[in-house]
N, C-alpha and C positions, 0 to 999 in steps of 0.2 A: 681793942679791935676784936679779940676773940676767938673765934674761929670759922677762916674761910676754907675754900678751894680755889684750883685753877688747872684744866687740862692742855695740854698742850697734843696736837698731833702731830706726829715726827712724821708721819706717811707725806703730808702735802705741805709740812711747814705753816701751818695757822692755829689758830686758839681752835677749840674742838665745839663751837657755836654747836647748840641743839642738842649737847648729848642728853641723854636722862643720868640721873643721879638720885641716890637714896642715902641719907643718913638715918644710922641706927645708934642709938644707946646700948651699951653689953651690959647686962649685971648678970651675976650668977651665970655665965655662960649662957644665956637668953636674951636675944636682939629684939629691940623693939622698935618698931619706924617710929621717925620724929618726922619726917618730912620726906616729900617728892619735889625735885624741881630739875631745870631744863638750865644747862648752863646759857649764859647770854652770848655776845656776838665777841666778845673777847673771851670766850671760853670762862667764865668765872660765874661763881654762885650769884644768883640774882638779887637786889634791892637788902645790899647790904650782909654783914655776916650774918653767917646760918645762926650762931649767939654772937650775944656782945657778952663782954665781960660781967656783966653784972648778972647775967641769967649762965653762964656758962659754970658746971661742974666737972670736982672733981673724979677723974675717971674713962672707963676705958669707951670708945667709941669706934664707928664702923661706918665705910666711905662706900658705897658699892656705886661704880661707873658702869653703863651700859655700852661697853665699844665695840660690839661687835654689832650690836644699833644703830650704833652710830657709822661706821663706817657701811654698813651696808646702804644708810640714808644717801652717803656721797658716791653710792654708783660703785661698791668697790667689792670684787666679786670673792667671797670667801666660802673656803671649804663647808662642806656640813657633817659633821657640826664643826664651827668654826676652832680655831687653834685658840682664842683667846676669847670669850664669850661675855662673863661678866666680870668686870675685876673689882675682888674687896683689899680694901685698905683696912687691920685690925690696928689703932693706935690709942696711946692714952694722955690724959690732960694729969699732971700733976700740980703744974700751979693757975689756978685760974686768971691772976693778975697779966699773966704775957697772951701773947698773940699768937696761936697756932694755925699754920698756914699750912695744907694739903695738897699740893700739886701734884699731876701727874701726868707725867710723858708718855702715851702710849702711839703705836701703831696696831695693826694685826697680830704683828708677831709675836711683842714685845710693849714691856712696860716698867717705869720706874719712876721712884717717890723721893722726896727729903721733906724736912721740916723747913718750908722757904721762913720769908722774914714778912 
C-alpha cells in the first residue's frame, strides 16, 4: 500500500473533504514538495497512495495540512492569526515493504496523529 493520509475533523465529526495538503521529502534538513492535493469526500488522499511500495523510500518525510483553510471554508470563525494555522507532520519510513498510514484528527484547537493501519 505505501503511504497514505486521512483527516478526520473533531469540530463537526466528518472526514475533512477539501482540505489542501502538501507532501514533502526531508533530506539534509531541506524539504522538498512532492506534491499538492485536496483530500476527497472521505477526508483521504486522492486516486490512490501518495506512493505504492515500489516507488516509496527510505526516509524522513513531511505531511503539511492546511486547517485553518479548511475550517475557515466551512464557515468557522477563527482568530487572527488563527491558534492552529498550518499543521506539519515530521515522520520517517524505515521499511519500505509495510504501509504507512498518516492520519490526523484535528479541529481549531487541537490536533493528533498515529501510525493507522
Amino acid at each position: 500500500m505505501g503511504l497514505s493520509t486521512h483527516v478526520l475533523d473533531t469540530m463537526h465529526g466528518t472526514p475533512a473533504a477539501g482540505m489542501a495538503v502538501e507532501l514533502y521529502s526531508v533530506e539534509g534538513g531541506e524539504a522538498k514538495l512532492v506534491k499538492r492535493f485536496v483530500l476527497n469526500d472521505d477526508g483521504r488522499n486522492p486516486d490512490g497512495p501518495l506512493y505504492d511500495n515500489a516507488s516509496l523510500k527510505k526516509g524522513k518525510y513531511r505531511l503539511t495540512f492546511d486547517v485553518a483553510g479548511y475550517f475557515r471554508a466551512r464557515g468557522v470563525q477563527l482568530p487572527d492569526p488563527p491558534f492552529l494555522d498550518r499543521v506539519s507532520l515530521d515522520f520517517g519510513i524505515a521499511e519500505t515493504s509495510q504501509h504507512y498510514h498518516v492520519p490526523l484528527l484535528a479541529s481549531p484547537w487541537s490536533y493528533s496523529t498515529y501510525r493507522g493501519s
